[in-house]
C-alpha positions, -999 to +999 in steps of 0.1 A: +358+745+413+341+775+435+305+778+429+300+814+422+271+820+443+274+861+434+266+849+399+242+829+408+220+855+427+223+879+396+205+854+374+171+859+388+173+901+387+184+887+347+150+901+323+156+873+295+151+847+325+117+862+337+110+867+303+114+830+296+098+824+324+064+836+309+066+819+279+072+787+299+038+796+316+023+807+286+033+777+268+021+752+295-013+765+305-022+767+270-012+734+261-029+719+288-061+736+287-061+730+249-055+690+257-078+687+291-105+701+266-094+676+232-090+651+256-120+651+268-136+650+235-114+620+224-124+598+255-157+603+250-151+591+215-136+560+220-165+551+251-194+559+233-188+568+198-196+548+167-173+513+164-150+536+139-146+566+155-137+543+187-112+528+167-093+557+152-095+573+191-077+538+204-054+547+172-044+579+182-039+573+214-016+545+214+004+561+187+008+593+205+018+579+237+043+555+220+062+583+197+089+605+220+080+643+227+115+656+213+110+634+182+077+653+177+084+683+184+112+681+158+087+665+132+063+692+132+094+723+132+099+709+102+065+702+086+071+731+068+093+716+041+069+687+032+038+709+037+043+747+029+012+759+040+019+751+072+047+777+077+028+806+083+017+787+119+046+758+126+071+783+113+070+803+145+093+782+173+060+787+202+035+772+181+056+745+169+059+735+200+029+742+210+009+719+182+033+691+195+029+696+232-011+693+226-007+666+199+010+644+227-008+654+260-043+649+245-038+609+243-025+612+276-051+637+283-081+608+274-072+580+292-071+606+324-104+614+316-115+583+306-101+571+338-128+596+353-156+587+333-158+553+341-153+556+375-189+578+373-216+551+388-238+534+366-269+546+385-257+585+380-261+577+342-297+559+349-311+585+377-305+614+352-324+596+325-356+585+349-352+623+356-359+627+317-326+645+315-311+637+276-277+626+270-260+655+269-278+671+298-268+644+315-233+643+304-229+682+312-247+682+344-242+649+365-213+632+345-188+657+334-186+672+370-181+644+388-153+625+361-138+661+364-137+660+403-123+622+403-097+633+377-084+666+386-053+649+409-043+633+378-049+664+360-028+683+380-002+662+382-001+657+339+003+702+342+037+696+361+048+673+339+036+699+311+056+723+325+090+704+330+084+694+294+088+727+281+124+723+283+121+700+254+108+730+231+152+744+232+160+720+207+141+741+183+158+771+198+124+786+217+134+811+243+124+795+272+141+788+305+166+763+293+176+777+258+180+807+279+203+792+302+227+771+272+231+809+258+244+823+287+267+791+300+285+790+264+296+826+266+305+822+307+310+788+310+297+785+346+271+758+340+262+749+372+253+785+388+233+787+354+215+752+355+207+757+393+191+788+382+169+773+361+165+744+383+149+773+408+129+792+383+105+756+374+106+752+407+095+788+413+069+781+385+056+748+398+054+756+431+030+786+421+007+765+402+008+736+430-007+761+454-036+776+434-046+738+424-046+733+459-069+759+463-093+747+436-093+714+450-103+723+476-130+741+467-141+715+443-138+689+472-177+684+485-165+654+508-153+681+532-182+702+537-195+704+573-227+720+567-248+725+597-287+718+601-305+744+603-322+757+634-358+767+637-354+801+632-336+797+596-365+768+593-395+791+595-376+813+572-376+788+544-410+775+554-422+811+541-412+810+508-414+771+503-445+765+477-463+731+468-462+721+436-495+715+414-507+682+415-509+671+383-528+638+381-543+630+349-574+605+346-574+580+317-589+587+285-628+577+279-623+538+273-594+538+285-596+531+325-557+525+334-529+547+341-502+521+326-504+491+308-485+467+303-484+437+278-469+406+268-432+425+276-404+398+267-372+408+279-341+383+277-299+389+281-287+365+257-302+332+259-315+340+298-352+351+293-359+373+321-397+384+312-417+357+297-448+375+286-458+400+314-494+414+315-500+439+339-521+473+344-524+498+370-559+519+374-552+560+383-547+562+424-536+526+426-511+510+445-494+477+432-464+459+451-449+436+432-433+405+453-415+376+449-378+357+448-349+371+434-341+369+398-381+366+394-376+399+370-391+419+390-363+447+387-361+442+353-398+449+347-400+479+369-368+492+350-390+486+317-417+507+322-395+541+320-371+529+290-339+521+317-345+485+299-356+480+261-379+453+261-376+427+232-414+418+224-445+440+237-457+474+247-463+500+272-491+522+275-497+551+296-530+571+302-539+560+264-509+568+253-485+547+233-448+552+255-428+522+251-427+498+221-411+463+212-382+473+184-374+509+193-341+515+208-344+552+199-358+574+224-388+590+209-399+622+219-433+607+232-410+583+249-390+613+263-425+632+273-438+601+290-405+591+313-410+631+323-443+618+343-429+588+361-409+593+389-383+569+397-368+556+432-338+535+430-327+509+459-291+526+457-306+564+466-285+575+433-286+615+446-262+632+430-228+638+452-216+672+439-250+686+446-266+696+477-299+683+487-316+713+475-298+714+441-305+675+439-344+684+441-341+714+416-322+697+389-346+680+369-369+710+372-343+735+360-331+716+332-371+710+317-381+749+329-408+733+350-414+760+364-393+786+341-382+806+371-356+796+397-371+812+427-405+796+420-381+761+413-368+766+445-396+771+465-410+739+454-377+724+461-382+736+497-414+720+499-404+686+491-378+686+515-400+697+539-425+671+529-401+645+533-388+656+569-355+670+555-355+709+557-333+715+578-307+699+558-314+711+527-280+729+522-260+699+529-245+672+505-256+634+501-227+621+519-237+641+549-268+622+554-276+587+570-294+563+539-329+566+553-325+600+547-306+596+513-334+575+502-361+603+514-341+626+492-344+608+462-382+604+471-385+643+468-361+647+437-388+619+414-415+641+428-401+671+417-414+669+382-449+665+398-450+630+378-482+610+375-471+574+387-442+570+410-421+536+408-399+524+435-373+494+433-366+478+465-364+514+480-360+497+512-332+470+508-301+490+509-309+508+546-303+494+580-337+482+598-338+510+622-342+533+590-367+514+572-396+527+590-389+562+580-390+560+540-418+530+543-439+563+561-435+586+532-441+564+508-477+556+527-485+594+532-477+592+490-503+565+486-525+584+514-524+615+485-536+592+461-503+588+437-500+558+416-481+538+422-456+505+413-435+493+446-410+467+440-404+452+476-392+429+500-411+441+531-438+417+532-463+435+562-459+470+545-469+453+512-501+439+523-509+475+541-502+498+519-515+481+485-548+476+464-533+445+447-498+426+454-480+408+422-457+380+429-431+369+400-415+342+396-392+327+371-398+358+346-440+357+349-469+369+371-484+338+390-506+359+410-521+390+414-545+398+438-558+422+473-543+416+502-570+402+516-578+378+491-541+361+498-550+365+536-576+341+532-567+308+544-593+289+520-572+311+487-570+288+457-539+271+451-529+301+425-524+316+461-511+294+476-472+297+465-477+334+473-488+328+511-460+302+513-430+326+503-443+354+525-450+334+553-485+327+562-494+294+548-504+270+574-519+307+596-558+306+604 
């Protein structure tokens, strides 16, 4: 048998073919933005929904991927006769298939996206809250786009297969590419010029879509930005319009001489108590590091003071102000108004990847209108960087940077919201000794300005310079706290004594 190539050829000059073809487009970007979107919503539903609506979500999806596209597609056609009402929608052949091409992708759709979701860090979730961003701030601004970004190959490739599905929707004699084709080979009878045809015309179609994908991901790929520092000329051009942000430091009330207070916080995972009763306040313009072995709780009680961990017995005060109480998970608005003035630096830097620097340092800012206008936002943004030693790099992304400089980022970004204490955890650990020195100097020129202050750290010498008072934990409760030069003393009581010993001078005159 000849292959009739002259036939062949015609077939793509053939209207009912291009024709077809846009209804196969029509019918597959539809479908798949109506499932990426559906989708969405149902993996969010079975992660953090209510125990019920993360049931029915597990429900759907398993049932949805189990049951055959062909066999739903002919369900719903038919609907109709069990449901009349539905005939004025599932009677037309497109949006049949249309209802059953969503119905199916979106459980494929969610575990994509779910797939997404949890690959998002932990500490993205936690550095939007410190930032006072609410859950669906945080969701829209820091989760969403990264879970999208990690997803979109998978996305992409769940279109295609959209697409070639479309050929199902003939069995319920829609007019697309192959139900075009099975009309013209029963009245010719050259089935193989026809099917190659149509074998062209989704590749054609896919082909088309695979290249402006392409595009997008590139576009949405930060990882391969080169973005240069700036020179001095661009420098002094942003140092013009750069503006320092209002110090905002609030005294205590009359009677009330602390900035934060803490006491008798409990905090235990399961039967592990990791706080056993921790008492502790810090006076406006003071400086506390807090010291001591791992698994002392120290994290944990740092992490308590701006709601990142409930606490199970106790409360939290700030400048008079109740903030942070035994028994309630919910995040008040006082809560919400209170995390807003401490800034928060994390040992894992926690900048946010599909942002530049610049856009790291404006984000919180934008999102509370503090200040309502962008230009002003940015200016102040320009500040901090410059503050921090980082101007020149302000238009390039996290990855771009070494970790000192990472972690000088995320110095600026807490101080963005101008907050009254600043609390770092370990800010030091995670970087390579040669960049130590660089963050340990911005956080003295903070202490310099007069900020208050709570340092979680390992770094025994910069603790005993830079602080009024040093706290070592151990086993979940304060043994000591007192000046630096009061555990310098050789002749220190023996309260001291354990505190000398694990940072080294014991046994020094």
């Amino acid at each position: 048998m000849i292959f009739d190539w002259t036939y062949f050829f015609s077939l793509f000059s053939m209207r009912s073919f291009w024709q077809a073809c846009v209804t196969v487009v029509e019918l597959s970007v539809l479908s798949w933005l109506i499932s990426l979107v559906l989708g969405f919503v149902l993996a969010n539903s079975r992660q953090s929904g209510p125990w019920w609506l993360r049931a029915l979500s597990k429900v759907y999806i398993w049932l949805f991927r189990s049951v055959p596209l062909l066999v739903l597609v002919v369900f719903i056609y038919n609907l109709p006769q069990m449901l009349p009402s539905t005939g004025v929608v599932l009677g037309n052949a497109f949006f049949a298939g249309l209802v059953a091409t969503v119905t199916a992708e979106t459980a494929y759709m969610a575990e994509i996206h779910r797939g997404g979701l949890i690959s998002v860090d932990k500490g993205q979730h936690e550095a939007g809250r410190a930032l006072g961003i609410r859950f669906l701030g945080v969701q829209r601004l820091i989760v969403i786009p990264q879970a999208f970004r990690i997803a979109l190959p998978s996305l992409i490739n769940e279109f295609i297969t959209i697409v070639k599905q479309t050929s199902l929707i003939s069995v319920i004699s829609l007019p697309e590419l192959l139900m075009t084709g099975q009309r013209l080979y029963a009245e010719n009878f050259l089935v193989m010029e026809t099917l190659a045809a149509v074998a062209v015309y989704y590749v054609l179609i896919v082909s088309g879509f695979t290249l402006l994908f392409q595009l997008f991901e590139r576009k949405m790929d930060v990882q391969a930005s080169r973005t240069e520092t700036l020179d001095e000329v661009a420098l002094a051009g942003l140092r013009q319009v750069a503006h320092p942000i209002p110090a905002r430091r609030q005294a205590a009330r009359p009677g009330e001489p602390v900035a934060l207070k803490l006491t008798n916080i409990h905090k235990s995972y399961g039967r592990h108590q990791v706080l056993k009763g921790v008492n502790l306040a810090l006076a406006p313009g003071e400086v506390v590091s807090i010291i001591g072995p791992s698994g002392s709780g120290k994290t944990t009680l740092i992490r308590s003071v701006n709601g990142l961990e409930s606490v199970d017995q106790g409360e939290i005060v700030l400048f008079g102000e109740d903030f942070i109480s035994a028994g309630n998970p919910r995040v008040s608005s006082a809560m919400q108004k209170g995390i807003r003035r401490i800034g928060m630096v994390f040992q894992g830097f926690n900048l946010f990847p599909h942002y530049t620097l610049l856009e790291n340092v404006m984000l919180a800012p934008r999102y509370h209108h503090q200040p309502p206008d962008r230009a002003r936002n940015r200016a102040q943004a320009l500040h901090l960087l410059d503050k921090v030693g980082l101007l020149a790099h302000a238009g390039k992304y996290p990855h771009q940077l070494s970790g000192g400089q990472q972690q000088r980022v995320a110095i600026a970004r807490a101080l963005a919201l101008s907050p009254d204490i600043m609390l770092f955890d370990e800010p030091t650990s995670a970087l390579d000794p040669e960049l130590v020195g660089e963050v340990l100097k911005v956080i003295q020129n903070l202490a310099n300005e007069g900020m208050t202050m709570l340092i979680v750290t390992h770094e025994m010498e910069f603790a005993m310079a830079i602080s009024h008072r040093v706290v070592f934990m151990e086993q979940g409760n304060i043994l000591a706290d007192a000046t630096p030069q009061a555990i310098s003393r050789p002749s220190s009581g023996q309260s001291l004594s354990r505190v000398r010993q694990f940072i080294g001078l014991e046994g020094i005159n």
